[in-house]
PLY file of the C-alpha trace (Angstrom):
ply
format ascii 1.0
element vertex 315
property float x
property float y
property float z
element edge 314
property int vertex1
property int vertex2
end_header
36.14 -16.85 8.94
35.51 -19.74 11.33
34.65 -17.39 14.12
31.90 -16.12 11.48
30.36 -19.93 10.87
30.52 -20.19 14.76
28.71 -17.17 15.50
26.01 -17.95 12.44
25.88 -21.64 13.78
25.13 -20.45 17.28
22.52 -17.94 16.45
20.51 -20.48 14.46
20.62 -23.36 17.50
19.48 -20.30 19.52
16.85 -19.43 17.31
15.98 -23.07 16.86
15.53 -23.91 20.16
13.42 -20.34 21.39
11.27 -21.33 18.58
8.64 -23.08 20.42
8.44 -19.90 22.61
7.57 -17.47 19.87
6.78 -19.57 16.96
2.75 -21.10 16.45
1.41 -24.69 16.08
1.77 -24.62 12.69
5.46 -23.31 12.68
6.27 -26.00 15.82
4.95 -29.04 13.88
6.32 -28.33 10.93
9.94 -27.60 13.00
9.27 -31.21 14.50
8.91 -33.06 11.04
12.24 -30.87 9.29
14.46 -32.03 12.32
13.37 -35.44 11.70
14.24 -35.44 8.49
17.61 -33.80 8.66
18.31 -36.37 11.57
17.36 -39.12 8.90
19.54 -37.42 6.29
22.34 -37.64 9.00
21.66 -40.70 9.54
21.95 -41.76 5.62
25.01 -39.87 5.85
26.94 -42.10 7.65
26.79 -44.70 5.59
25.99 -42.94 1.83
28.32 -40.06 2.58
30.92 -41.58 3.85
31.31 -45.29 3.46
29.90 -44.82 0.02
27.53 -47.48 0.41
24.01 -46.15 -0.93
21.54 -47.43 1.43
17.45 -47.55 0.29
16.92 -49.60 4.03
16.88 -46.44 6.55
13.35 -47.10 6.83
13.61 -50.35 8.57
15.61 -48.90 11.50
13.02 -46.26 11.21
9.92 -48.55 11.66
12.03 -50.46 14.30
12.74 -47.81 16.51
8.87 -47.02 16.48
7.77 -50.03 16.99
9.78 -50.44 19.41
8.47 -47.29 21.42
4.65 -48.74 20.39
5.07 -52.18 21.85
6.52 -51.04 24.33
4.31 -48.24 25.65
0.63 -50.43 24.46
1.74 -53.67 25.34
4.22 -53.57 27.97
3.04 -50.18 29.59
6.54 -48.50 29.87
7.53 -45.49 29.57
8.59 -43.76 26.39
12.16 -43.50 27.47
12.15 -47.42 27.98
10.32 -47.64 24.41
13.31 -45.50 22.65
16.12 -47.73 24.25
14.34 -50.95 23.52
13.46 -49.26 19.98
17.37 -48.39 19.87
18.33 -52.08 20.60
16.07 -53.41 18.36
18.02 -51.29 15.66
20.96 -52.19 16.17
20.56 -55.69 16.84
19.09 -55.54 13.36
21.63 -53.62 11.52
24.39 -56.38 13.16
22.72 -59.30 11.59
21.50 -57.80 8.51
24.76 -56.01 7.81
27.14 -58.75 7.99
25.84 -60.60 4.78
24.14 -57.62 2.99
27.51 -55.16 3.33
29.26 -58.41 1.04
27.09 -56.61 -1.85
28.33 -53.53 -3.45
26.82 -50.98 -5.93
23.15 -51.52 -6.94
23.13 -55.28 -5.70
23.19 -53.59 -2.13
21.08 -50.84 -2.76
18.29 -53.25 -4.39
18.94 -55.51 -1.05
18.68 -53.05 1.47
15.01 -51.85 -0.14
14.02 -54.83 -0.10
14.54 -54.92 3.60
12.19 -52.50 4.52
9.61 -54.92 2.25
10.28 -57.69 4.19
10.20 -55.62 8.08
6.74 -54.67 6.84
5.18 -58.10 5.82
6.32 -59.57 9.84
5.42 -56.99 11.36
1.90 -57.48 9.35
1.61 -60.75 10.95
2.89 -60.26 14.02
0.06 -59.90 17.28
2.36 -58.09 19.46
2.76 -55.09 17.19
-1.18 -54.99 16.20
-0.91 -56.79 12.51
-2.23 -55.15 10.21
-4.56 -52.79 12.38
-1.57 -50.97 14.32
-1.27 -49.46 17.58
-2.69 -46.86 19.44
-0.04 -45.09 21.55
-1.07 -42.91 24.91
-2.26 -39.07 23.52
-0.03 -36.45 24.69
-0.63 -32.88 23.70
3.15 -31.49 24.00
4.42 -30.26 20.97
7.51 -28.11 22.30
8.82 -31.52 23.95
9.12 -33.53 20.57
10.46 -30.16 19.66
13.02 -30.19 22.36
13.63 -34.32 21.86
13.72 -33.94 18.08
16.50 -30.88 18.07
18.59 -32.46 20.90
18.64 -35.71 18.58
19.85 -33.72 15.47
22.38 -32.59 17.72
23.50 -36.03 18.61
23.13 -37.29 15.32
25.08 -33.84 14.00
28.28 -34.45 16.37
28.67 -37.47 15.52
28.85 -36.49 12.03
31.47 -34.11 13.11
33.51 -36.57 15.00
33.44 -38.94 11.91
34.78 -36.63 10.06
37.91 -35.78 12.09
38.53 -38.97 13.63
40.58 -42.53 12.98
37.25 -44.38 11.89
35.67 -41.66 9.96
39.04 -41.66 7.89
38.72 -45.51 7.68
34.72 -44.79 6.15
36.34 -42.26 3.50
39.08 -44.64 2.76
36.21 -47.87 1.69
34.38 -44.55 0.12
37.44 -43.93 -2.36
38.54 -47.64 -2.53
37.35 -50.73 -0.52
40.44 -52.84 -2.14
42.94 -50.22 -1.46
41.50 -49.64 2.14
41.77 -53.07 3.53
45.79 -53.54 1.67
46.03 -50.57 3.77
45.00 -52.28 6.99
41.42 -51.03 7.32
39.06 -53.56 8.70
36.76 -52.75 6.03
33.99 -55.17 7.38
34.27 -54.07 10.88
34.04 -50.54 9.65
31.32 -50.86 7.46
28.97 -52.82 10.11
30.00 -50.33 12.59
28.66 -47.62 10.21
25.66 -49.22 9.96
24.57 -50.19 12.96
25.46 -46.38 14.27
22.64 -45.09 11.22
20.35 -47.40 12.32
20.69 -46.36 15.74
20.27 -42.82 14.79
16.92 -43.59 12.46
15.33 -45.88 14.92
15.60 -42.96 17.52
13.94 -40.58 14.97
11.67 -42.99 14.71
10.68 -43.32 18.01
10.03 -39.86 18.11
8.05 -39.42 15.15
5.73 -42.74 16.61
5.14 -41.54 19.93
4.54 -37.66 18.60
1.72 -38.77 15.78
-0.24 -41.58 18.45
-0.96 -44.10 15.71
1.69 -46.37 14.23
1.11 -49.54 10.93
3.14 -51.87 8.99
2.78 -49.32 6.07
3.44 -45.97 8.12
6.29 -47.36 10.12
8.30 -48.82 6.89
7.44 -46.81 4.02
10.13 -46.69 0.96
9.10 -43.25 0.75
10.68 -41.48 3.39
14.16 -43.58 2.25
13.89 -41.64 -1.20
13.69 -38.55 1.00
16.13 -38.72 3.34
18.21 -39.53 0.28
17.30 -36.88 -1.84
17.89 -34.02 1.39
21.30 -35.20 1.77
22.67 -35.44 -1.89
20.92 -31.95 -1.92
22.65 -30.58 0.60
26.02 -32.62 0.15
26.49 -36.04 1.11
29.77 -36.65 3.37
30.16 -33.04 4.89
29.21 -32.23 8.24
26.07 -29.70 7.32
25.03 -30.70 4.23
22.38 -32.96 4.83
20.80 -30.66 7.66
20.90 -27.83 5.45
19.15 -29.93 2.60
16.58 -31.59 4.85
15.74 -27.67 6.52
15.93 -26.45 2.64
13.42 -29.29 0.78
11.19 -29.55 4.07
10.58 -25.89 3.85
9.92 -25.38 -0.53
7.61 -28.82 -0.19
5.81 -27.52 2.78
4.79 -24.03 0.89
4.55 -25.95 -2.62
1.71 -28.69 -0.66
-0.22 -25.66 0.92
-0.42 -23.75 -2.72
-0.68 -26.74 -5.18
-0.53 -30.59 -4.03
0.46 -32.06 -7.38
3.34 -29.75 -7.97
4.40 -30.73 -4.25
4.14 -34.40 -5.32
6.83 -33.68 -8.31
8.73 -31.62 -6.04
11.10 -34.13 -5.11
11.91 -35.57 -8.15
12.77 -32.55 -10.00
15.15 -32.19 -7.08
16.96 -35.26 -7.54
17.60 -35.13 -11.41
19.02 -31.39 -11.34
20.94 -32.19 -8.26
22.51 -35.50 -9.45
22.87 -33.71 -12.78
24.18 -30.27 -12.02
25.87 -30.96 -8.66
26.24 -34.18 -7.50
28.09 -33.49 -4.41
25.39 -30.95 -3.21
25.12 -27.28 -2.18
28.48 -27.73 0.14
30.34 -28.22 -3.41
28.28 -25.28 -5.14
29.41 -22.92 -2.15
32.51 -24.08 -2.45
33.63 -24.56 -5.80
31.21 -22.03 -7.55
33.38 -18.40 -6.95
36.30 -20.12 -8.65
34.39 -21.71 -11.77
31.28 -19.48 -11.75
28.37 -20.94 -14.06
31.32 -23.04 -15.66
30.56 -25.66 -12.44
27.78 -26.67 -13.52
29.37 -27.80 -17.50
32.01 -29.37 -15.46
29.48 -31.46 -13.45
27.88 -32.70 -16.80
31.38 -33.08 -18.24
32.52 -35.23 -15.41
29.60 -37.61 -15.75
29.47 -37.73 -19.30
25.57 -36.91 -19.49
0 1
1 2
2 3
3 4
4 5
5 6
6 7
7 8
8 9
9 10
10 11
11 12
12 13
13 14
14 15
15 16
16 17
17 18
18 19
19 20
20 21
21 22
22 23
23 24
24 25
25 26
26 27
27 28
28 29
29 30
30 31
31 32
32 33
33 34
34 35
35 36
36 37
37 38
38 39
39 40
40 41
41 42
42 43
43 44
44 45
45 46
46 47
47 48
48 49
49 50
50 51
51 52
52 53
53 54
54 55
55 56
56 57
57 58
58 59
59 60
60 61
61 62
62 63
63 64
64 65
65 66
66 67
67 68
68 69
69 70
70 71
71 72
72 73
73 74
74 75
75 76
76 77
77 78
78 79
79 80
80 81
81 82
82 83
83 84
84 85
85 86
86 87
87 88
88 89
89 90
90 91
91 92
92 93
93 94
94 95
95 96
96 97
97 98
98 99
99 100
100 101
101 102
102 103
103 104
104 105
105 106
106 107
107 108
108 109
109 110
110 111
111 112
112 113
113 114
114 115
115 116
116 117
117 118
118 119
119 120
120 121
121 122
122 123
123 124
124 125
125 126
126 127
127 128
128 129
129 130
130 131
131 132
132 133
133 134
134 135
135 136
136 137
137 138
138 139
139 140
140 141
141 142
142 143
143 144
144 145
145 146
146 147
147 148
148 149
149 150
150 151
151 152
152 153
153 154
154 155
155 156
156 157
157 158
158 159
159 160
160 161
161 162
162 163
163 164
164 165
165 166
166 167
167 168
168 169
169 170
170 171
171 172
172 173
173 174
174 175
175 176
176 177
177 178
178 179
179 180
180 181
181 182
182 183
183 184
184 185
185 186
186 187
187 188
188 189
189 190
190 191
191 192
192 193
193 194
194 195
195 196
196 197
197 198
198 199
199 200
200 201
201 202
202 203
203 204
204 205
205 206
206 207
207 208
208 209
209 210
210 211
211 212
212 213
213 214
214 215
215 216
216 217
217 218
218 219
219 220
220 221
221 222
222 223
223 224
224 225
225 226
226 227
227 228
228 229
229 230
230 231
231 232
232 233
233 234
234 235
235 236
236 237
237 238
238 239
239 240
240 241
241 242
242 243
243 244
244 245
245 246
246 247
247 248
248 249
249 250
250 251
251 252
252 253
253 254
254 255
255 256
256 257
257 258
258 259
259 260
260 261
261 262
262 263
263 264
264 265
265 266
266 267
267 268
268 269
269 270
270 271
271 272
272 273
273 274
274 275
275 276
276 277
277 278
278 279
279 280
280 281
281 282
282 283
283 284
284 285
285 286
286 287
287 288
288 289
289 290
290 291
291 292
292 293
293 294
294 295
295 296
296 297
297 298
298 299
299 300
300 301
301 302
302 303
303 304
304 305
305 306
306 307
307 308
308 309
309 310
310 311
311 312
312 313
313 314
């Protein structure tokens, strides 16, 4: 059976990355926005999925990381590789000295903290010269889709190994542990605060690269574009969708909702609008832990899952 998900999982990187070779415009851009997305649903991962810690802020690292490849390519006249590692240090700079007093909060005190962040990102960078106030920045025009293609997959790889390695190794079992029980974790000898700013400075790092991207590929870059609470109810929604803390889930999700709201905004734009929050209420309601769960757990209980979702959370 593994030898099966190996073979399937190497047939679709294949097919991923010849797609630039056989697939159109249309088909490349849209490939460039999914893997952006799932990378930002990885990157939510890490800290929703398994520290348990529901983050709204992604965004900030996300606007960070661009900014940082904007300033750094207008203002400074470097090259975008210089751009993503000063984007990446900005990042995680920022998730170090945020996440030391906001990871104190737990439950919706830390989710309404953390969206506030992006809030507050957005009204400096508003006022700040260097990154163009409220006007923005221009970056250099580069017509090369299958390279953002190429960047974008390779960082959903990154992003996707990582996830892997969480999941098998000494720290990832830590993350699970402050999931299940923060107390119970740190009687246990987990250095829950080491762990948890760890886990956030490692999404941010992963978001601000995405973001990077995503700046440098669309030429244009403001306050509003760069931090927009939007995309953090997205990324969100793709990896609860898929299954938050399993290895797969969130890509799967991100390809998945990227692909229905693409075809639902080309047919009819207000349905596409609605899209995602029909998503979110079936999938919190009817399987909270996401379509790893249903795959899982759904040949043993049949439609009988889905009662035993509602059950469990008394809805």
């Amino acid at each position: 059976m593994k030898f099966i998900q190996v073979a399937i999982g190497l047939a679709v990187l294949a097919g991923l990355a010849a797609l630039p070779w056989w697939g159109g415009d249309v088909l490349i851009q849209f490939g460039i926005n999914a893997l952006l997305l799932a990378v930002l649903a990885q990157s939510w991962n890490i800290l929703g999925g398994y520290t348990g810690y529901a983050s709204f802020g992604q965004s900030t690292f996300y606007g960070l990381g661009a900014y940082g490849v904007a300033i750094a390519m207008v203002q400074w006249h470097l090259p975008f590789a210089a751009g993503m590692g000063i984007g990446a240090a900005f990042a995680v700079v920022a998730a170090l000295a945020l996440g030391l007093p906001v990871l104190r909060l737990k439950g919706h005190y830390f989710a309404i903290a953390t969206l506030g962040l992006a809030q507050v990102m957005s009204a400096i960078f508003s006022n700040l010269p260097l990154a163009g106030a409220n006007i923005g920045l221009v970056l250099p025009l580069i017509n090369n889709n299958v390279m953002f293609f190429e960047l974008s997959l390779a960082l959903l790889l990154a992003a996707t190994a990582t996830v892997w390695w969480i999941s098998r190794s000494r720290f990832g079992f830590g993350l699970i542990a402050i999931r299940e029980n923060e107390e119970a974790a740190a009687v246990m000898g987990v250095h829950t605060t080491l762990y948890k700013v760890q886990a956030f400075m490692l999404a941010g790092l992963f978001a601000a690269l995405a973001g990077g991207i995503h700046a440098y590929w669309i030429t244009f870059l403001d306050p509003n574009g760069a931090f927009d609470i939007g995309l953090n109810v997205k990324m969100i929604i793709m990896a609860v969708f898929g299954g938050p803390g399993t290895v797969l889930g969130p890509v799967i999700g991100a390809f998945l909702l990227s692909a229905v709201s693409e075809v639902l905004a080309a047919k009819i734009t207000t349905v596409a609008a609605m899209f995602f929050g029909v998503v979110i209420v079936l999938a919190v309601v009817l399987m909270p832990r996401g379509l790893a769960d249903l795959q899982r757990r759904l040949p043993k209980l049949g439609l009988g899952y889905f009662g035993d979702n509602i059950r469990r959370n008394r809805l």
